[in-house]
KEZA-252653 format. One record per residue: residue number from 1; x, y, z of N, C-alpha, C in turn; chain; residue in one letter. Coordinates in nm, 4 decimals. Example, Ala and Ser with C-alpha at 12.3 -4.5 7.8 and 13.67 -1.06 7.14 Angstrom:
2
1; 1.3190; -0.5690; 0.7800; 1.2300; -0.4500; 0.7800; 1.3200; -0.3300; 0.7800; A; A
2; 1.2850; -0.2250; 0.7080; 1.3670; -0.1060; 0.7140; 1.2900; 0.0030; 0.7870; A; S
//
This chain:
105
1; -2.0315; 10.8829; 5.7733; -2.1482; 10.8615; 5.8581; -2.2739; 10.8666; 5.7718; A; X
2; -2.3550; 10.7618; 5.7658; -2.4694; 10.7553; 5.6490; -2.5747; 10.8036; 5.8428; A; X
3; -2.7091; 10.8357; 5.7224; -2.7891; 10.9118; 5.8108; -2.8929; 10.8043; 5.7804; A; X
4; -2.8986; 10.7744; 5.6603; -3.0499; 10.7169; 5.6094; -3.1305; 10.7875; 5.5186; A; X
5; -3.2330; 10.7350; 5.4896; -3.3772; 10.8313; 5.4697; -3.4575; 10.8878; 5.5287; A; X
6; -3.4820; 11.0005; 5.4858; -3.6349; 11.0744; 5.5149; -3.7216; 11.0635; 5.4299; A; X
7; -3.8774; 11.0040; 5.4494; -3.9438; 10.9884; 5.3586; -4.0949; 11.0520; 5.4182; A; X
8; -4.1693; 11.2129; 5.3688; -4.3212; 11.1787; 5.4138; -4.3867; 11.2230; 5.2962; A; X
9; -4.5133; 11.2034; 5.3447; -4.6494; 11.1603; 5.2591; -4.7273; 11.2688; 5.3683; A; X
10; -4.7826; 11.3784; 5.2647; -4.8430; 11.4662; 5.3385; -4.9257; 11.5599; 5.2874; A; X
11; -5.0076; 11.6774; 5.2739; -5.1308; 11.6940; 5.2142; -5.0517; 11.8366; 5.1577; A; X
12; -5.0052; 11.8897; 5.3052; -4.9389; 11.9976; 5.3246; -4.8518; 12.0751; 5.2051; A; X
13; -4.8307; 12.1588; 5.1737; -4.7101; 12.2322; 5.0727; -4.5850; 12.2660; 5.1967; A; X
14; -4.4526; 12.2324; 5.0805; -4.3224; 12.1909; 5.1444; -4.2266; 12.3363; 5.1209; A; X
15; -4.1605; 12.3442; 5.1943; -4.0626; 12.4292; 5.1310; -3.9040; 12.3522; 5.0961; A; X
16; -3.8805; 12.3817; 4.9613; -3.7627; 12.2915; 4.9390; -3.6733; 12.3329; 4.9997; A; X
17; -3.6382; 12.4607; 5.0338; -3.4657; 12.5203; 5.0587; -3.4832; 12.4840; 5.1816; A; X
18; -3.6452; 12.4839; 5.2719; -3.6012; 12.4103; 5.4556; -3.5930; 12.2864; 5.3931; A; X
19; -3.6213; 12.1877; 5.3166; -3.5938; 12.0593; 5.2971; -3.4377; 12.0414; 5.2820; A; X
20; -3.4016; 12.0915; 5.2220; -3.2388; 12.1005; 5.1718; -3.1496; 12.1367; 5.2465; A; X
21; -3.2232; 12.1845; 5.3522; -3.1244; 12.3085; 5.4543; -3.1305; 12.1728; 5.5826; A; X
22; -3.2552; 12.0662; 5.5814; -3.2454; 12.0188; 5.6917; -3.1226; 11.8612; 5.6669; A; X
23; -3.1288; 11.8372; 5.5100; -3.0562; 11.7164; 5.4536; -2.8961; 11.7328; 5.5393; A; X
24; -2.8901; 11.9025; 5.5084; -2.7229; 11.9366; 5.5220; -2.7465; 11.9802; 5.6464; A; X
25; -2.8061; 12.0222; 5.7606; -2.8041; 12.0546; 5.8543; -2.6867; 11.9400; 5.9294; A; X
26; -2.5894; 12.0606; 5.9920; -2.4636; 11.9691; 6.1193; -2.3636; 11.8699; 6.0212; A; X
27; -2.4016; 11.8748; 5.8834; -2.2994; 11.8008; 5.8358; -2.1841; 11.8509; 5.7828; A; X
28; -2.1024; 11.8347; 5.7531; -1.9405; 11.8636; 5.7047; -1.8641; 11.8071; 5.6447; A; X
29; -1.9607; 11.6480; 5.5860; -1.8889; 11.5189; 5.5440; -1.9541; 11.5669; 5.3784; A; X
30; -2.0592; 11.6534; 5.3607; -2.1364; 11.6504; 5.2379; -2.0856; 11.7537; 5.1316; A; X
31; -2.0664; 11.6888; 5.0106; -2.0174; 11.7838; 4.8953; -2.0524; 11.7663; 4.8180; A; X
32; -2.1829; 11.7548; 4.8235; -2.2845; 11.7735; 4.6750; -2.4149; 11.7097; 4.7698; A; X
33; -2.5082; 11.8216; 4.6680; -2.6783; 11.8022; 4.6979; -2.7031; 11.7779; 4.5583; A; X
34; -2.7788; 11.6912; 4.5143; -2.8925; 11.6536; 4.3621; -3.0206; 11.6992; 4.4085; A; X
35; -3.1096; 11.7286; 4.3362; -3.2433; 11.7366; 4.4211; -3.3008; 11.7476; 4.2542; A; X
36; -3.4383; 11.6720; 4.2560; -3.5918; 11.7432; 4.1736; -3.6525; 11.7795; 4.2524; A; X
37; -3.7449; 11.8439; 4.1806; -3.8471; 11.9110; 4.2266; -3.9608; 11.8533; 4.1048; A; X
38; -4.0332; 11.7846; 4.1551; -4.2020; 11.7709; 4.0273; -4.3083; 11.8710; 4.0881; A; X
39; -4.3479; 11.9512; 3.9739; -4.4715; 12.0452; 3.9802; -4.6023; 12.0085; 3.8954; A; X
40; -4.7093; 12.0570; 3.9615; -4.7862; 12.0068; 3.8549; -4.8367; 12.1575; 3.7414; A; X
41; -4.7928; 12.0296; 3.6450; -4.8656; 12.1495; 3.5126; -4.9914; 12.1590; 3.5237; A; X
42; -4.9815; 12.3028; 3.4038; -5.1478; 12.3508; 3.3691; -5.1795; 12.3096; 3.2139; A; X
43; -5.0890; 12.1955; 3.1338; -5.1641; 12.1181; 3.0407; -5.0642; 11.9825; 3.0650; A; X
44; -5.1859; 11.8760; 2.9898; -5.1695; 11.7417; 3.0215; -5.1985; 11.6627; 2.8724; A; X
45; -5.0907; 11.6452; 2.7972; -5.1434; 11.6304; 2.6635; -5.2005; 11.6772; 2.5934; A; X
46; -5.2292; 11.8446; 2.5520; -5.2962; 11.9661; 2.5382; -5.3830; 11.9760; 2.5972; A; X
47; -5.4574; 11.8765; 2.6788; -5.5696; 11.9922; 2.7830; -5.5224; 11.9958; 2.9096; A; X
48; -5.6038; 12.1369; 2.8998; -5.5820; 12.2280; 3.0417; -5.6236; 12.1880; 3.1393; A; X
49; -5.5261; 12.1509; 3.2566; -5.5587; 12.0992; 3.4191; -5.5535; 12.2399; 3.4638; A; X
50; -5.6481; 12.2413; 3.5603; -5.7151; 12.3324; 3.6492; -5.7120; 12.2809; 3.7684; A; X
51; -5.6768; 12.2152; 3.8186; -5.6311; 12.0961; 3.9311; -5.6418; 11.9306; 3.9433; A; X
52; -5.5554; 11.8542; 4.0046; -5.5668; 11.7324; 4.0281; -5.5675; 11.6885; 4.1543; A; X
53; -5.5848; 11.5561; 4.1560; -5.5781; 11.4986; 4.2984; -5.5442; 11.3548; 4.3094; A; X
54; -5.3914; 11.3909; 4.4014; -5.3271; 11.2289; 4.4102; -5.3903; 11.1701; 4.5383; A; X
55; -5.4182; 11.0324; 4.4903; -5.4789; 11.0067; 4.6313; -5.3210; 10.8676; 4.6790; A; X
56; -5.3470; 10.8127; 4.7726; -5.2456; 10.7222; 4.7959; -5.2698; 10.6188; 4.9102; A; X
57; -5.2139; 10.5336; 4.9200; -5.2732; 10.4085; 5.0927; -5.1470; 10.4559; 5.1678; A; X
58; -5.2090; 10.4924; 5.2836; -5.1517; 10.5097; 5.3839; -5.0223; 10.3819; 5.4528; A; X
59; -4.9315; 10.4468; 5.4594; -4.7827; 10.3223; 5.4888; -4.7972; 10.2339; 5.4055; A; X
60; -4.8084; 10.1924; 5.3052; -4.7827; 10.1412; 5.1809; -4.7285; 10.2348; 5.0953; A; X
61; -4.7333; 10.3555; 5.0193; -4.6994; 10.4534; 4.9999; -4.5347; 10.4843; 5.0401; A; X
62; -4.5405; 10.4898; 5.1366; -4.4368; 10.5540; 5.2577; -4.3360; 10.4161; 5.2224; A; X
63; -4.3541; 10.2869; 5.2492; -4.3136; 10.1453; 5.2569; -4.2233; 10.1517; 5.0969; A; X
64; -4.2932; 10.2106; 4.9898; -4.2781; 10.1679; 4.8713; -4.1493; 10.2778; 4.8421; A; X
65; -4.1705; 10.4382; 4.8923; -4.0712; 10.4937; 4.8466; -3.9540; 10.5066; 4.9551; A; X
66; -3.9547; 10.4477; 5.0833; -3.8220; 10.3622; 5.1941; -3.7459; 10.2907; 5.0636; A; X
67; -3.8493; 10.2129; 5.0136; -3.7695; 10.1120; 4.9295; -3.7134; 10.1398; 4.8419; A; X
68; -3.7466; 10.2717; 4.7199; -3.6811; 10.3195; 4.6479; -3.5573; 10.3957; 4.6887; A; X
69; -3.5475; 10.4889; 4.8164; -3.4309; 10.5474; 4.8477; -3.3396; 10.3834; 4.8958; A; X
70; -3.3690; 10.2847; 4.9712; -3.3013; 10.1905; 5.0013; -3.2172; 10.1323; 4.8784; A; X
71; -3.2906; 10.1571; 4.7756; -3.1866; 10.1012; 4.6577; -3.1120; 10.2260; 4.5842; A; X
72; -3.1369; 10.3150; 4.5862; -3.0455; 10.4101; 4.5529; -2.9455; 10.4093; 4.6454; A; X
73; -2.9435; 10.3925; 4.7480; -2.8088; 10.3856; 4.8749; -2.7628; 10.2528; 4.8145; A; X
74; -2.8170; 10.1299; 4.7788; -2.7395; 10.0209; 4.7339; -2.6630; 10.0280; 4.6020; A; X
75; -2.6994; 10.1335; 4.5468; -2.6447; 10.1601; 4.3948; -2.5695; 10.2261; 4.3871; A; X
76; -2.5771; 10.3800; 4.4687; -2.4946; 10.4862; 4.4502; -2.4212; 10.5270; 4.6672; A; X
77; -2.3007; 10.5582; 4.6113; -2.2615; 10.5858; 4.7956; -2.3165; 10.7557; 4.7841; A; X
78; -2.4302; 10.7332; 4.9207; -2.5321; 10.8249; 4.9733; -2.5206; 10.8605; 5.0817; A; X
79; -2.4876; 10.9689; 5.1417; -2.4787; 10.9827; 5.2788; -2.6004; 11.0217; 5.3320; A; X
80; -2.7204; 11.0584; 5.2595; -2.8766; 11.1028; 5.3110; -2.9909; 11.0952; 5.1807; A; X
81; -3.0534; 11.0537; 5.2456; -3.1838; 11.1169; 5.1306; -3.3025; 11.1307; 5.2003; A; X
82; -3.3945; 11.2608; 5.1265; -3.4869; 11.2922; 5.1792; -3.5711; 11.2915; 5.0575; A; X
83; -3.7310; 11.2751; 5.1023; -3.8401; 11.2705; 5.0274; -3.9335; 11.3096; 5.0725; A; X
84; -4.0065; 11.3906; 5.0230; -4.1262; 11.4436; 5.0443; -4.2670; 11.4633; 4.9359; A; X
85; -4.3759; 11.3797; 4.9564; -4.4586; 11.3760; 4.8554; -4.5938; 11.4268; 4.8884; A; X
86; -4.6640; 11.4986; 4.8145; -4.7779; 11.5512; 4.8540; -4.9162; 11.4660; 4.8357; A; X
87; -5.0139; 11.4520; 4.8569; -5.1157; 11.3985; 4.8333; -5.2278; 11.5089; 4.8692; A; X
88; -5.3653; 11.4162; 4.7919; -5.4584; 11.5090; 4.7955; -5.4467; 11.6115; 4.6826; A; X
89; -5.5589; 11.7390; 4.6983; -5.5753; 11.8221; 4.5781; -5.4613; 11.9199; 4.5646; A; X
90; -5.4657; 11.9930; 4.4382; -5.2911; 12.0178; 4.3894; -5.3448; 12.1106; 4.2719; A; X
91; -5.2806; 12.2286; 4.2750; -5.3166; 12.3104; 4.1499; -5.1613; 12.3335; 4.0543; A; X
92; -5.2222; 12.4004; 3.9257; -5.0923; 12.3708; 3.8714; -5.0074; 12.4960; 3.9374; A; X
93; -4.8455; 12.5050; 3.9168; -4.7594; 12.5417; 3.9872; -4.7216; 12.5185; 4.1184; A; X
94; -4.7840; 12.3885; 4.1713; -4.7906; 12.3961; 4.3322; -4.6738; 12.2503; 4.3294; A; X
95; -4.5511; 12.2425; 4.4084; -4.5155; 12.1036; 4.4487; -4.5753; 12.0074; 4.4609; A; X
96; -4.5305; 11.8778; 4.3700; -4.5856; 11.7810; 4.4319; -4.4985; 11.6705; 4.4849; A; X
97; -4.3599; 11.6722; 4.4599; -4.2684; 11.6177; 4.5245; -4.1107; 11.6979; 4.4992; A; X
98; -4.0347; 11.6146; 4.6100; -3.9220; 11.6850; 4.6250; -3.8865; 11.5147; 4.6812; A; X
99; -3.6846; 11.5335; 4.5844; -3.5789; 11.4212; 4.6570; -3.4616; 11.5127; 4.6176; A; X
100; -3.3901; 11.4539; 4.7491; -3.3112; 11.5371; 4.7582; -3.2193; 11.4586; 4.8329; A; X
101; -3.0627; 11.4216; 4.7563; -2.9390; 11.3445; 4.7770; -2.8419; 11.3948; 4.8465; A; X
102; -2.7476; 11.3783; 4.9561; -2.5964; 11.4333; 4.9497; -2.4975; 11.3061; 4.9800; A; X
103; -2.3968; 11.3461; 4.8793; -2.3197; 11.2840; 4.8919; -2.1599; 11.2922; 4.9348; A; X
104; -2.0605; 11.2618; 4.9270; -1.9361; 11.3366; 4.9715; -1.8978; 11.4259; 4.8349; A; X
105; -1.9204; 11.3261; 4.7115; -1.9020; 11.3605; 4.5848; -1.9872; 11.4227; 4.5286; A; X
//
């Protein structure tokens, strides 16, 4: 049973283990999770970030990374994927994205 993608775009800070907990939530078909996690650093080619800020277009954004999980399901057999990306201001150690796979394998 494929589920699809989850994909948002949001300002908010995520928690990965509810992200991970919701991929596998009710399933029984899944035997393996992959996941990154990107953080942002506090240097950037030796200088020191003190914060950044992703900005992004609204559903274009969202449109572009549908499309990236859509081809990972065409490449690899996926029973879910989830994505979650942050936008807006961001200090270092703070999430700025999370993907997160299950598969049977």
């Amino acid at each position: 049973m494929r589920s699809g993608s989850h994909v948002r775009v949001q300002t908010a800070a995520f928690d990965a283990g509810e992200e991970i907990a919701a991929l596998t939530h009710g399933r029984h078909d899944v035997g393996a999770v992959a996941t990154f996690l990107g953080c942002v650093r506090d240097l950037n080619e030796g200088a020191a970030v003190a914060r950044m800020t992703l900005e992004h277009y609204p559903g274009m954004t969202e449109r572009a990374l549908e499309e990236i999980c859509a081809e990972a399901a065409r490449r690899w057999d996926l029973l879910d994927t989830r994505v979650v990306h942050r936008v807006g201001p961001l200090e270092p150690g703070e999430a700025i994205v999370l993907v997160a796979v299950s598969s049977a394998h």
